[in-house]
LUMFI-962805 format. One record per residue (C-alpha): x, y, z. Coordinates in steps of 0.1 Angstrom, whole numbers, plus 5000, padded with zeros to 4 digits. Example, Ala and Ser with C-alpha at 12.3 -4.5 7.8 and 13.67 -1.06 7.14 Angstrom:
BEGIN
512349555078/513749895071/
***
This chain:
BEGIN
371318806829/372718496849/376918676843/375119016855/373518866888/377518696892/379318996884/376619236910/377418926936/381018956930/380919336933/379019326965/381319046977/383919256972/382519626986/381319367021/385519267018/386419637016/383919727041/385119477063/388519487055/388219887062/386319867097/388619587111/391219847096/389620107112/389119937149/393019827144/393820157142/391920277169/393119977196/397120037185/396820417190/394920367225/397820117234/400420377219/398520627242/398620387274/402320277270/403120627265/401820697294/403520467313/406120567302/406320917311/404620857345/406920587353/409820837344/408321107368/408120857397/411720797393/412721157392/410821267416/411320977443/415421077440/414421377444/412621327478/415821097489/417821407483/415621647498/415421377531/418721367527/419321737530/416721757557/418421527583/421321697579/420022047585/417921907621/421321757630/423022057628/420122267644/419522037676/423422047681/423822167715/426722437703/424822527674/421722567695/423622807721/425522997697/422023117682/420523167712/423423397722/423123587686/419123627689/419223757726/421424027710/419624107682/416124167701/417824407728/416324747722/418524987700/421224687686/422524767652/423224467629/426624527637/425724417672/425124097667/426924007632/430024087648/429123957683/431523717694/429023367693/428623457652/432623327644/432522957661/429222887650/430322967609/433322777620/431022487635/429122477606/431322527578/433122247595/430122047594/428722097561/432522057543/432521867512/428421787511/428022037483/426022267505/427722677496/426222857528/423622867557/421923147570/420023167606/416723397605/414823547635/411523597642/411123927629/412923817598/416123917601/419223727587/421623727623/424123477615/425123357575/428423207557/428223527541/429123857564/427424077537/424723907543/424223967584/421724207594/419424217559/415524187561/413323947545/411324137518/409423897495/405523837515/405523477494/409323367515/407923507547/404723317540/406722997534/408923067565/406123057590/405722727592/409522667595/409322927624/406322707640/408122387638/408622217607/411622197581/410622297549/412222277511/412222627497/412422597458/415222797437/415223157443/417523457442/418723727468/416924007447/413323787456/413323787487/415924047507/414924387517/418124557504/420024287488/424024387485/425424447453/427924187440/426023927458/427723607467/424523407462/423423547426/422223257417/419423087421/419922907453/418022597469/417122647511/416622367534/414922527564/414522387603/413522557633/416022617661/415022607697/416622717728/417122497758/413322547772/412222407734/410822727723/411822807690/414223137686/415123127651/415522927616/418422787602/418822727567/421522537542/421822657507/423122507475/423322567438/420422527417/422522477388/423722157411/422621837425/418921987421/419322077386/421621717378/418821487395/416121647372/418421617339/419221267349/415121237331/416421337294/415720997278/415220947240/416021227221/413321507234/412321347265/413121597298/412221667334/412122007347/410522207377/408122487377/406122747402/402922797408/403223097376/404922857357/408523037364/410922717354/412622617377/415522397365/417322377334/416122327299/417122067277/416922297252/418722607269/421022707235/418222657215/416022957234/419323157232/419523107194/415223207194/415923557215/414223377243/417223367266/420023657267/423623537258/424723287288/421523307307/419522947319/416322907321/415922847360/413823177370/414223337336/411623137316/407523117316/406222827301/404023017280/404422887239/405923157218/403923407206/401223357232/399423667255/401923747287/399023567305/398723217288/400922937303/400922557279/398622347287/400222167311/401822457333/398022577337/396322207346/399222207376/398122527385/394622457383/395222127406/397422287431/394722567439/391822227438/393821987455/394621767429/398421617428/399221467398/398221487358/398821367322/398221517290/398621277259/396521497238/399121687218/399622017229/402022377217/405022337248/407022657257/409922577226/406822607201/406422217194/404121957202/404621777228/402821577258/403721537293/402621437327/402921647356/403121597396/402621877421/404421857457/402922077481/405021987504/408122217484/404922417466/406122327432/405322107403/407521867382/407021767348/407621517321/407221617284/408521477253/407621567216/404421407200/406421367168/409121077188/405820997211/403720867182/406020807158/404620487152/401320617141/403020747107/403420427099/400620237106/398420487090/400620407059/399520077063/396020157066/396020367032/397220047012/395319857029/392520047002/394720016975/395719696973/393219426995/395419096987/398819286999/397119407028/395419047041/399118937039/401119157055/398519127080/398818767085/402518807081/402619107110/400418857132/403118527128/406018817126/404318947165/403518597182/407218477173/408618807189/406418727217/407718397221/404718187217/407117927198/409418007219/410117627226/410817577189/412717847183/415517877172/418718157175/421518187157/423117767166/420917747191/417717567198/415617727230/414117517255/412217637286/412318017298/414517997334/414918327342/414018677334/415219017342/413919407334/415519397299/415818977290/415018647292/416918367297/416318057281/417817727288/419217607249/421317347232/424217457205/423417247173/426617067169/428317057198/424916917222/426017127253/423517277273/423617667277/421817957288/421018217264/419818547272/417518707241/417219077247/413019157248/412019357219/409619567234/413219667256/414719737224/415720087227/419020257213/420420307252/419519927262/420819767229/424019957238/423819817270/423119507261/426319497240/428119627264/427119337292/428319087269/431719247256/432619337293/431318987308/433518797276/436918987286/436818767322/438218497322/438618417360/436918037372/434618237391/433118467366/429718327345/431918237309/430318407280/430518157249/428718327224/427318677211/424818797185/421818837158/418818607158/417018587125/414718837136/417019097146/416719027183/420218997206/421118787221/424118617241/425218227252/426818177285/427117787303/424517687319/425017627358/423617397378/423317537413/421217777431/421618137444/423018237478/420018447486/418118067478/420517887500/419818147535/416318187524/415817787528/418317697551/419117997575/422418167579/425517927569/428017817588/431218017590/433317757574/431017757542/430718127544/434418227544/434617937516/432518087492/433518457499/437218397493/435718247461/433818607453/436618827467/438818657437/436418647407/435919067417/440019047419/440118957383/437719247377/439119537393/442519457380/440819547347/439419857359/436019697360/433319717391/430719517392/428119737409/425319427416/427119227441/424519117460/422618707470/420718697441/423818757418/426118497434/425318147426/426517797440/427017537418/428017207413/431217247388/433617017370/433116777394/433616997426/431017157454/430617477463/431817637436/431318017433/430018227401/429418557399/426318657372/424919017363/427219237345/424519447334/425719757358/429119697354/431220027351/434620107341/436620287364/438620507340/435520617320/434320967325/431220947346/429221187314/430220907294/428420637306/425820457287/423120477310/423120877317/420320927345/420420897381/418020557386/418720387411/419320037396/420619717415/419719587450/419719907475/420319657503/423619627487/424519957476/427820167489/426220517502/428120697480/426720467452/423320617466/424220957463/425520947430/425420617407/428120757382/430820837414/431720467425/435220277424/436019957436/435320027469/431620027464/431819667456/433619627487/430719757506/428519477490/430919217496/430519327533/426419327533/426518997515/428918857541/426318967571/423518807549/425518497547/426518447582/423618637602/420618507577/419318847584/419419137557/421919447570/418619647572/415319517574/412619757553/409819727527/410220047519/413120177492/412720507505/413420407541/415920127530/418020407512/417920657543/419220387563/422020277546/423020647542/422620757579/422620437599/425320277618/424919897607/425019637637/428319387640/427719037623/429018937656/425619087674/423318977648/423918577640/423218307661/426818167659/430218217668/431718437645/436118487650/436818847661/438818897628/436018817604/433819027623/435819307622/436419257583/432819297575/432719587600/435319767580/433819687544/430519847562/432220187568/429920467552/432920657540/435320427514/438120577525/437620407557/437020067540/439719817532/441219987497/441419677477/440019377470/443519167480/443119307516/439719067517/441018767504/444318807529/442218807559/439718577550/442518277539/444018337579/440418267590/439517927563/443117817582/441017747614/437617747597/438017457567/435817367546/436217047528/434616867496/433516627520/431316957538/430117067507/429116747492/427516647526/425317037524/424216917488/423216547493/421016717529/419616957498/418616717475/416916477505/414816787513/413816837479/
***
């Protein structure tokens, strides 16, 4: 009787234990597939910010370009002279397409808009008539579609507008066979007034869908199904699919046709009527007012798979943009962990292990011993720094005692195109061997799989910490340390390398082998090489990544089209930071930041510090400041000329720099 009371005690023991086991299975479950669900979502919104905030700069871009051209006073009279024509009672198109103001002003245009990528413009009356355009066969057609006209009235009451893809057959009366804008083709639309300020007439600059457009919104495709596409209020696409030969290969698509105005998201199979989820929830918001959605339910997307997304709606341009990836790569981690949960049932002792084993296996990946830790020959210390994608520990090799600094990649940063990056930092950091480049000792595999690399440890501080604390630096110290940066980047570019990061924070001042004021240059996480095809690159989208403050223009425009010259622009803004202890622009705001360093004339150094500067060192950072690079000096030798003339009158000893640490360290 007493063995049966055990054994019932034992077996109620051990249903509580599975019970238990099962509900704290159970709420596991539920809390890592709500934190899947969150950091998905971050994610994908994060990546729809991104896209869509270049997309703005563009648009802004485009946008001050077009009122330029519109409130130019030639522009502005040739126009007039065109409109006055074509409202006379009785004039023929030919009247005023081949009246004499129409060939200066395509002249002063196309001069204008040469090289910017833009293919055309067009100029529109009131009564919505094309009277001026690139194009001759264009001159003298009629606006047909009532949704353009619609979107032209406000242009035609004073505002520019963005007028999403389209083609001629949409929206002209009679459009002419053999068009030269078949394609779908983006407008950028601004009101032209005449010299009393009333407004006569729209102008309008036109480019390729199928270009920048179309490249800023395939710069999203991250992962392996992840993409970024445009739609219409009827869920008309927009842009181009990541999966354009696969609609072919489905009958979707005819033979060479994109998806940009030939494809309704509407899953396969579905009623003419029925859009996916997520085309219909943008619709639904833009008619309610709402702006912005996200859908991490799965859900049938228009290729027939499930997917979630997030989606944003601009009114402004009166179209959405969305973010969607497959469920499948989404919640892949799922699979497993319900695995997990299963054997958890079938085997209770395995499952309390690997449990305690995934907890110690987590907190040492999350560095909670992460001063006893150790990598590869290396034993961390304090964390000293970290960045988007590492951390940087202060460590000490096993054998040979010397202090370093070790950079661990994070795991939760552990992605295929961030490894590769990684990897790449390190190999193109270790093939410098110039004094003024960081040395990179070591390279590797912790225990745990993490990467990881060893460079020397420095013991210094950042220019951006020296003008922060002490204000702009004397031009002696200045030209010191930048003939110091000028011949590290030497080293660099000889190698085809650029940099891409030059900026305060990436230039540190150390104390080294005994001398002062010695220069090294960290970061070679952007680095780029110059002879590598631009589709080759390991990070292929259009994030802007770096300091903007820093950043060429045509670095800006396009991250993938920069040479050695765009380093040479950041040489410059440093150089004004330096001696002015004033940024080149002042602004909180990226957005506004980036449209000044694209349109902006930047002040002299000369203007802006509080100190003498020599006429030839002002000039010099002048001339790296030039928006165009063919303007700028060509090579990095040109620099280090002109500033060893001017450390010839402006010297800076040991004795200076050891005199600006010891006042340093009595601050401290």
């Amino acid at each position: 009787m007493r063995r049966a009371q055990l054994r019932l005690r034992f077996a109620l023991a051990l249903l509580a234990a599975v019970i238990a086991l099962g509900a704290i299975g159970l709420w596991t479950y539920g809390a890592v597939e709500r934190s899947l669900r969150d950091l998905r979502g971050t994610t994908l919104t994060t990546l729809l910010e991104a896209q869509t905030e270049t997309l703005k700069v563009w648009i802004d871009d485009q946008t001050l370009t077009v009122r330029r051209l519109a409130r130019d006073p030639k522009v502005r009279d040739y126009v007039a002279a065109l409109e006055a024509i074509a409202k006379r009672p009785g004039t023929t198109p030919e009247g005023y397409c081949a009246a004499p103001a129409r060939r200066p002003l395509v002249a002063q245009l196309d001069s204008a808009l040469a090289g910017s990528g833009t293919i055309g413009f067009n100029v529109i009356d009131r009564s919505a008539r094309i009277i001026a355009s690139s194009f001759p066969v264009y001159c003298g057609l009629e606006i047909r579609s009532a949704a353009f006209k619609a979107r032209l009235a406000p242009v035609l009451g004073g505002e520019t507008r963005f007028f999403h893809p389209a083609r001629d057959a949409e929206r002209l009366v009679h459009p002419p066979p053999d068009a030269p804008l078949a394609q779908p083709v983006v407008w950028i639309k601004t009101p032209v007034r005449d010299e009393r300020g009333r407004i006569i007439a729209a102008l309008g600059l036109g480019q390729y869908a199928s270009g920048q457009f179309a490249a800023i919104l395939a710069a999203g495709r991250g992962g392996k199904t992840a993409e970024v596409y445009a739609f219409d209020r009827d869920g008309l696409m927009l842009s181009e699919s990541r999966y354009t030969e696969e609609l072919r290969a489905a009958g979707r698509l005819a033979r060479g046709a994109g998806t940009t105005l030939s494809l309704v998201l509407r899953p396969p199979q579905a009623p003419p009527e029925t859009l996916t989820r997520l085309a219909a929830a943008a619709r639904a918001g833009a008619g309610s007012g709402k702006r912005a959605g996200m859908l991490l339910e799965p859900y049938t997307g228009y290729r027939g798979h499930a997917v979630i997304g997030a989606w944003r709606w601009l009114a402004p341009y009166d179209m959405g943009i969305a973010v969607e990836m497959s469920a499948e790569e989404a919640y892949a981690p799922l699979i497993v962990l319900r695995t997990v949960f299963a054997a958890v049932f079938g085997a209770l002792v395995i499952a309390v292990l690997s449990a305690l084993a995934a907890w110690f296996t987590a907190a040492k990946l999350r560095g909670e011993d992460g001063a006893r830790r150790r990598v590869g020959a290396y034993r961390l210390g304090e964390r000293i720094g970290e960045g988007g994608i590492g951390n940087v520990y202060l460590a000490r090799h096993d054998l040979l005692k010397r202090p370093t600094a070790l950079k661990l990649l994070k795991p939760s940063r552990a992605t295929d195109e961030l490894v590769a990056r990684f990897e790449r930092e390190a190999q193109l950091a270790s093939q410098l061997s110039h004094p003024n480049m960081v040395e990179i000792f070591d390279y590797g595999r912790a225990a745990d799989g993490s990467l990881y690399y060893a460079m020397e440890y420095l013991d210094g501080e950042t220019v951006g910490a020296i003008v922060l604390r002490d204000g702009a630096m004397p031009v002696a110290r200045a030209v010191h340390l930048l003939r110091q940066v000028c011949a590290g980047l030497a080293e660099a570019h000889g190698k085809g390398m650029v940099h891409r990061d030059v900026s305060a924070t990436n230039i540190m001042v150390c104390r080294y082998g005994g001398e002062h004021d010695f220069v090294k240059i960290l970061d070679f996480g952007l680095v780029k090489m110059v002879d590598q095809p631009a589709g080759e690159t390991i990070t292929r989208t259009l994030r802007i990544l770096g300091t903007p403050l820093y950043m060429a223009p045509e670095r800006l425009r396009d991250p993938a089209d920069v040479d050695a010259r765009a380093d040479i622009y950041a040489v410059g803004a440093l150089a004004f930071f330096m001696l002015s202890g004033r940024r080149l622009f002042d602004s909180d705001d990226t957005l506004a930041l980036t449209s000044r360093v694209l349109n902006e004339v930047p002040p002299r150094v000369s203007d802006a510090a509080a100190q003498s500067i020599p006429p030839e060192l002002d000039q010099l950072v002048a001339a790296c400041l030039e928006k165009r690079r063919e303007d700028r000096p060509q090579h990095i030798g040109a620099l280090i000329e002109i500033l060893e003339r001017v450390a010839r009158t402006q010297r800076w000893a040991q004795r200076d720099a050891q005199a600006a640490w010891s006042a340093r360290h009595k601050a401290d």
